[in-house]
KEDO-103928 format. One line per field, with one value per residue (C-alpha): x, y, z; residue number from 0. Coordinates in steps of 0.25 Angstrom, whole numbers. Each point is the difference from the previous one (the first is absolute). Example, Ala and Ser with C-alpha at 12.3 -4.5 7.8 and 13.67 -1.06 7.14 Angstrom:
<pts>
px [49_6] .
py [-18_14] .
pz [31_-2] .
k [0_1] .
</pts>
This chain:
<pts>
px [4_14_0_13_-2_1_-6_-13_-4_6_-9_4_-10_6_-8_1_6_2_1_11_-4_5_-3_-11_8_-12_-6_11_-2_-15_-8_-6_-12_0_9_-14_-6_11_-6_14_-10_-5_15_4_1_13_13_1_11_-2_7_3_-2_-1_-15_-4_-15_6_1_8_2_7_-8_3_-10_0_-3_7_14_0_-13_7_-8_-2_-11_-2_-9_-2_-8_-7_-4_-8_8_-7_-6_-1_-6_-10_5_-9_2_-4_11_10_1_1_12_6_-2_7_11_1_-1_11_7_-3_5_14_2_-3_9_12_-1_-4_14_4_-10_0_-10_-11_-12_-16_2_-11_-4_-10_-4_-8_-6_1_-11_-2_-13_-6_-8_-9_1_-12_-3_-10_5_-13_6_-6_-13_4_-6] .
py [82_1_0_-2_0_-13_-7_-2_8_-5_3_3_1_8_-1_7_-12_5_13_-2_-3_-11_-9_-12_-8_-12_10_4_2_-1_11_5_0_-15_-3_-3_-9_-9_-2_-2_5_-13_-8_8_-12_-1_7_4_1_4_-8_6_-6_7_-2_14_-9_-9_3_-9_-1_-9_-2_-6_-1_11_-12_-13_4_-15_6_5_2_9_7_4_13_4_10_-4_11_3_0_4_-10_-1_-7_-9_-5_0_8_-14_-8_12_-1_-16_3_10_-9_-11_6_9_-14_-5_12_-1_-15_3_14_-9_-12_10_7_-11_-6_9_-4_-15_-3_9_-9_4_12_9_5_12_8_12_4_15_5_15_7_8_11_7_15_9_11_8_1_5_7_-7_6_9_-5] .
pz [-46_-7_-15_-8_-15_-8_15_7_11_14_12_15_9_14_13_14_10_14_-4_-11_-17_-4_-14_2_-5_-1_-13_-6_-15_0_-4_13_-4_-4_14_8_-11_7_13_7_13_-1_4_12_6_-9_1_-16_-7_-15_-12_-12_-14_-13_-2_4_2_9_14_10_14_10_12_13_11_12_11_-6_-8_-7_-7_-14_-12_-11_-5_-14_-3_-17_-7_-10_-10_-11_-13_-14_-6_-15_-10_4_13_10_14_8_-10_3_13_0_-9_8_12_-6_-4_15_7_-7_1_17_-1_-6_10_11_-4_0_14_8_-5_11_11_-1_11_-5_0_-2_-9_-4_-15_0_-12_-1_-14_-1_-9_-8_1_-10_6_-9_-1_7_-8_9_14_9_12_14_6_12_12] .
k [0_1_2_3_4_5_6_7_8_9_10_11_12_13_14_15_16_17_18_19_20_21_22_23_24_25_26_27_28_29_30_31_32_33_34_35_36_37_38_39_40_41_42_43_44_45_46_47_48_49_50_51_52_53_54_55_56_57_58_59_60_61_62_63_64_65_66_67_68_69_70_71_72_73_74_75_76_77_78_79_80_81_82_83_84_85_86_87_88_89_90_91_92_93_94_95_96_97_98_99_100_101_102_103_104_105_106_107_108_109_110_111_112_113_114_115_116_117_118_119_120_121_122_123_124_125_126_127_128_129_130_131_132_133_134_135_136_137_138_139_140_141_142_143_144_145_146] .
</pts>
């Protein structure tokens, strides 16, 4: 993570690639531990290449097919999460919102880079909704029976 004052955090994530570290560039700046919530696993089948827009929830790639090169299309990842809600909004009628607003967000990122990639067809929107838990705090801790 790189902080610079009056900025959000920037993430780079670095992994071992034949025996040299190198940036993943397919996550970069997403928080690591949101990174898998993106299930880029699942588009091996794809050579990635990741476009950047200024929505920090919006994720963007360029795929094209490993077997069939013609096959170009771009899948769109966000993460949805869990704002405070106030007043008497209710947590169902929140999310609606925030999903509303997220979708036209996706629509008008998505209308700028595929200027780029004309012959992008059968794109792909997934979102993931990123909850908080509240654990309770135990007060009395009982150690495991020895067996």
């Amino acid at each position: 993570m790189i902080c610079r004052q009056g900025q959000y955090p920037y993430f780079v994530t670095l992994r071992e690639m034949n025996g040299i570290w190198a940036e993943e560039e397919a996550i970069r700046n997403i928080e690591p531990a949101l990174a898998y919530q993106l299930e880029l696993s699942r588009l091996s089948n794809y050579k990635l290449t990741p476009c950047f827009v200024e929505n920090r929830q919006i994720h963007i790639y360029h795929a094209v097919a490993c077997e069939n090169p013609l096959d170009n299309r771009f899948f769109v990842r966000a993460l949805i999460r869990p704002g405070r809600i106030r007043g008497t909004l209710t947590t169902a009628d929140y999310l609606i919102s925030e999903t509303d607003r997220l979708v036209g967000s996706i629509l008008d990122a998505l209308e700028v880079v595929s200027a780029k990639h004309r012959g992008a067809d059968c794109n792909h929107i997934g979102m993931n909704f990123v909850y908080n838990l509240t654990l309770p705090l135990m007060r009395s801790l009982r150690p495991y029976p020895d067996h």
